[in-house]
Structure formats: structure tokens, C-alpha cells
Biotite code that builds the C-alpha atoms (Angstrom):
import biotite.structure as struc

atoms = struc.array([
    struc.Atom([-18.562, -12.398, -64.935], chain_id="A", res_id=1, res_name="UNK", atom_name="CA", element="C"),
    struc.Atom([-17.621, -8.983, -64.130], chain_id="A", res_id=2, res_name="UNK", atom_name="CA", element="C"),
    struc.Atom([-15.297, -7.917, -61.479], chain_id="A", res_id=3, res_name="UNK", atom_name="CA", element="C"),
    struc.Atom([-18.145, -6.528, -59.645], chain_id="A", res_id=4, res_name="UNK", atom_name="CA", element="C"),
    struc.Atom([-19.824, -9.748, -59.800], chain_id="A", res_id=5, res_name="UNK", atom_name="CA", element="C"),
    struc.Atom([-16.759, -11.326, -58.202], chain_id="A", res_id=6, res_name="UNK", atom_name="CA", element="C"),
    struc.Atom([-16.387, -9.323, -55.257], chain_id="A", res_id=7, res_name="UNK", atom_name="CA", element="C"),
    struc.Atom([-19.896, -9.592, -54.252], chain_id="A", res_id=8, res_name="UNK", atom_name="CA", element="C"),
    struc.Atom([-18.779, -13.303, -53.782], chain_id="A", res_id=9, res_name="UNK", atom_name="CA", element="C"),
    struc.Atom([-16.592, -12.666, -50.716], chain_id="A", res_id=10, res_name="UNK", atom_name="CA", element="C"),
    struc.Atom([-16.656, -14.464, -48.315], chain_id="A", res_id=11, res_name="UNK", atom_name="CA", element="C"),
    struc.Atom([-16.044, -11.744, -45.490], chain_id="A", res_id=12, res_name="UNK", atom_name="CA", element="C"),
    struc.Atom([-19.391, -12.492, -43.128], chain_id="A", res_id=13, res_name="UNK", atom_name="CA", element="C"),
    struc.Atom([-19.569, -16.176, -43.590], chain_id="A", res_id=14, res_name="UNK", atom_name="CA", element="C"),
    struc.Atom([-19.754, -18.903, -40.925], chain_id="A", res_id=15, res_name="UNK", atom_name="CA", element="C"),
    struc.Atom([-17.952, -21.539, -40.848], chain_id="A", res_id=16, res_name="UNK", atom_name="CA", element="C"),
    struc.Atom([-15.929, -23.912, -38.818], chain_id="A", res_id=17, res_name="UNK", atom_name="CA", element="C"),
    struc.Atom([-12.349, -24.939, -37.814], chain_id="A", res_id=18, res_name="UNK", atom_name="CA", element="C"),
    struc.Atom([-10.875, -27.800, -39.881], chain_id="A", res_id=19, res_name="UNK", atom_name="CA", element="C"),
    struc.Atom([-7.539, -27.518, -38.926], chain_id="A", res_id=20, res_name="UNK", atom_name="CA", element="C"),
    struc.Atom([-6.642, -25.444, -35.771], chain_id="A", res_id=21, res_name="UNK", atom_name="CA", element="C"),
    struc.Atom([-5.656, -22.156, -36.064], chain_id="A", res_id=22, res_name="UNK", atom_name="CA", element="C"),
    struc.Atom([-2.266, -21.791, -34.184], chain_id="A", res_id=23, res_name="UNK", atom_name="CA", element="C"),
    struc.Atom([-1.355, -18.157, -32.630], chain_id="A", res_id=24, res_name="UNK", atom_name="CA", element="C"),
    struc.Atom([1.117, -17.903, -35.217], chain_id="A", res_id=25, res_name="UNK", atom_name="CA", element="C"),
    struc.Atom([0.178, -19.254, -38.027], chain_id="A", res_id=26, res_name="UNK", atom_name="CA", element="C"),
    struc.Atom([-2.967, -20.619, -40.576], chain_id="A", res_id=27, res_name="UNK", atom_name="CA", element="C"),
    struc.Atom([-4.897, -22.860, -39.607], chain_id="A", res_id=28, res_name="UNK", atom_name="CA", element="C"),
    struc.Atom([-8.450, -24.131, -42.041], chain_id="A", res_id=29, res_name="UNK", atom_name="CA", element="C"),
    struc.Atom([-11.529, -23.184, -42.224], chain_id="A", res_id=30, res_name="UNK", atom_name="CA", element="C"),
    struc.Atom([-14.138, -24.459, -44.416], chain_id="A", res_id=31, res_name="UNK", atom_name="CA", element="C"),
    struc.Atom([-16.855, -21.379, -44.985], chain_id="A", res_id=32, res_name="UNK", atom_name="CA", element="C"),
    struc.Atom([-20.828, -22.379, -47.079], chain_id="A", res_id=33, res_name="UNK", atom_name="CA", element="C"),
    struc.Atom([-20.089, -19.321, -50.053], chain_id="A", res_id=34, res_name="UNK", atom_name="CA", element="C"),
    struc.Atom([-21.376, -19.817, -53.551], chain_id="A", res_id=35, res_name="UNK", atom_name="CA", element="C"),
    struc.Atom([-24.255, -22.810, -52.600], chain_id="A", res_id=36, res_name="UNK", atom_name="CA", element="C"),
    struc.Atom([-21.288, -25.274, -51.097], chain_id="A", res_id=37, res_name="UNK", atom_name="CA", element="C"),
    struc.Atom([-18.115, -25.355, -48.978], chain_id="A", res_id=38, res_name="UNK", atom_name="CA", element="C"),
    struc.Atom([-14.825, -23.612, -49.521], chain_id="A", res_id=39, res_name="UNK", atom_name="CA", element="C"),
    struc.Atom([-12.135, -24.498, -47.637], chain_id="A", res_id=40, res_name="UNK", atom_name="CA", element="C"),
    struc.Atom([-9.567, -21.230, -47.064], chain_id="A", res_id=41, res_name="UNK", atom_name="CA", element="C"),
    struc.Atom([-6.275, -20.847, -44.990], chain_id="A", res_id=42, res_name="UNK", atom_name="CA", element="C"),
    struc.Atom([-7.257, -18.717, -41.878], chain_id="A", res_id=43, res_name="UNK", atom_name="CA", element="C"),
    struc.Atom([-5.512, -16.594, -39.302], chain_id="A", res_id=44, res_name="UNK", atom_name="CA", element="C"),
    struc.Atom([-6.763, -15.417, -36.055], chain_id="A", res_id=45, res_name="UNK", atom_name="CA", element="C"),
    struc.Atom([-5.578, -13.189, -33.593], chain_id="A", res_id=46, res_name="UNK", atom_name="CA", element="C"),
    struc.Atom([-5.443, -15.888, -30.915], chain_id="A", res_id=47, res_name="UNK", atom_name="CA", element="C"),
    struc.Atom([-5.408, -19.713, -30.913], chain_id="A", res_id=48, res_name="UNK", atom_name="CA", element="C"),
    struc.Atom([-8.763, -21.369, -32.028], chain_id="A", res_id=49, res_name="UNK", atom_name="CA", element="C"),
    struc.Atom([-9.645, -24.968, -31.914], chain_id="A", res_id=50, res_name="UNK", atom_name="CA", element="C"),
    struc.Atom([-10.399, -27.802, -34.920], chain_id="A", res_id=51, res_name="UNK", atom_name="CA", element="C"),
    struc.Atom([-14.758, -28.133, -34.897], chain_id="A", res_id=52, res_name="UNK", atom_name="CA", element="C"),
    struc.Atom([-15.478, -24.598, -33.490], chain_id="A", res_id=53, res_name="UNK", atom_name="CA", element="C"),
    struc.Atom([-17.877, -22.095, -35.476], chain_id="A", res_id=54, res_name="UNK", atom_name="CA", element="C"),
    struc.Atom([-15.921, -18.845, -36.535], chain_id="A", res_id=55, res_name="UNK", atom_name="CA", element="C"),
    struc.Atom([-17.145, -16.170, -38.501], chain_id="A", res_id=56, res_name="UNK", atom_name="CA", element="C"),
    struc.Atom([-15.014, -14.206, -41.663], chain_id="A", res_id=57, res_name="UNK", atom_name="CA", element="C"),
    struc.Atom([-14.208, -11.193, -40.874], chain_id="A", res_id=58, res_name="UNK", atom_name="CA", element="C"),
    struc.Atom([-11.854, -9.638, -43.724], chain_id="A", res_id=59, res_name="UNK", atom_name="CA", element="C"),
    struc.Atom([-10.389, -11.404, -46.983], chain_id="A", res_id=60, res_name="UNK", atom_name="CA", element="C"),
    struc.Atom([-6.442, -11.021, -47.625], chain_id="A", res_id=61, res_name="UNK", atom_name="CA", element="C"),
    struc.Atom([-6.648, -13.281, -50.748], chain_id="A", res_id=62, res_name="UNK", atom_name="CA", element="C"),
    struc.Atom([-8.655, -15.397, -53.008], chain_id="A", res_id=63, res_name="UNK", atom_name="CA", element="C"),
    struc.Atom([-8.058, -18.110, -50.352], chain_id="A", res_id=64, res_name="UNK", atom_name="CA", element="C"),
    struc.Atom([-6.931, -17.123, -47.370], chain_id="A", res_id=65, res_name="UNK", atom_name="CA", element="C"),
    struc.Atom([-8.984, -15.096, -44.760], chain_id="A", res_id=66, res_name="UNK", atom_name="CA", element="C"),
    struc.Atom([-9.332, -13.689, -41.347], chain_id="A", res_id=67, res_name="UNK", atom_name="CA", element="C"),
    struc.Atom([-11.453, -14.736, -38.605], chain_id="A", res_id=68, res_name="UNK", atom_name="CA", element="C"),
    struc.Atom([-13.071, -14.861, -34.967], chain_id="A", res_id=69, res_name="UNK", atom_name="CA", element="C"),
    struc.Atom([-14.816, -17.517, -33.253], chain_id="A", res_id=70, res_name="UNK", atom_name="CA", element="C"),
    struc.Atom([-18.374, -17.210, -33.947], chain_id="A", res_id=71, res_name="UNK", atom_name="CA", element="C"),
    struc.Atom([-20.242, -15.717, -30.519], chain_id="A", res_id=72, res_name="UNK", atom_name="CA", element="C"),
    struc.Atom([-22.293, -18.933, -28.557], chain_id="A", res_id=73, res_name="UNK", atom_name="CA", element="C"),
])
């Protein structure tokens, strides 16, 4: 696989939801459907977000960590 293979694998514009809160200062988990299955990634957010609610990926800052906002309603 090339490395232009990889990066079209990102997860940046993914749904997914809370497993572990996400604190203000601090990761939380998310688990985000990439690839055909669930990944579960360390997430920060720029304000508290709670375990179950729907968030969306907004920018990758590793292979498994990401950032996100809640998902609109």
C-alpha cells in the first residue's frame, strides 16, 4: 500500500460516538466506522462531551488520536 493509499484512509469526516467522555482537558474515546468496522481513537474536544453521544472527526493529530465535535441533532 502506498502512502497515498494510506492517507485516503483518514478518518477526518467520520461519525462516531463517545465511549469514554471527553473531559475539557483531556482525551476521552471515540470509536469511529473507517475501513468496513470500528476503530476506537483517543479524542480531544474543545469542550466537555458526554459517553453515548454522536461526534463527528474533524482533524487527525496521529495514527490514533483525533479531534472532534459533537455531531449536529
Amino acid at each position: 500500500m502506498s502512502v497515498a493509499d494510506e492517507s485516503s484512509q483518514t478518518p477526518v469526516g467520520a461519525i462516531g460516538r463517545v465511549t469514554v467522555p471527553i473531559p475539557a482537558d483531556g482525551p476521552g474515546e471515540v470509536l469511529v466506522s473507517v475501513r468496513g468496522g470500528s476503530e476506537a481513537y483517543a479524542a480531544w474536544a474543545d469542550r466537555p462531551i458526554g459517553r453515548n453521544l454522536r461526534v463527528i472527526v474533524v482533524e487527525s493529530i496521529s495514527a490514533r488520536s483525533v479531534i472532534v465535535e459533537p455531531f449536529p441533532a
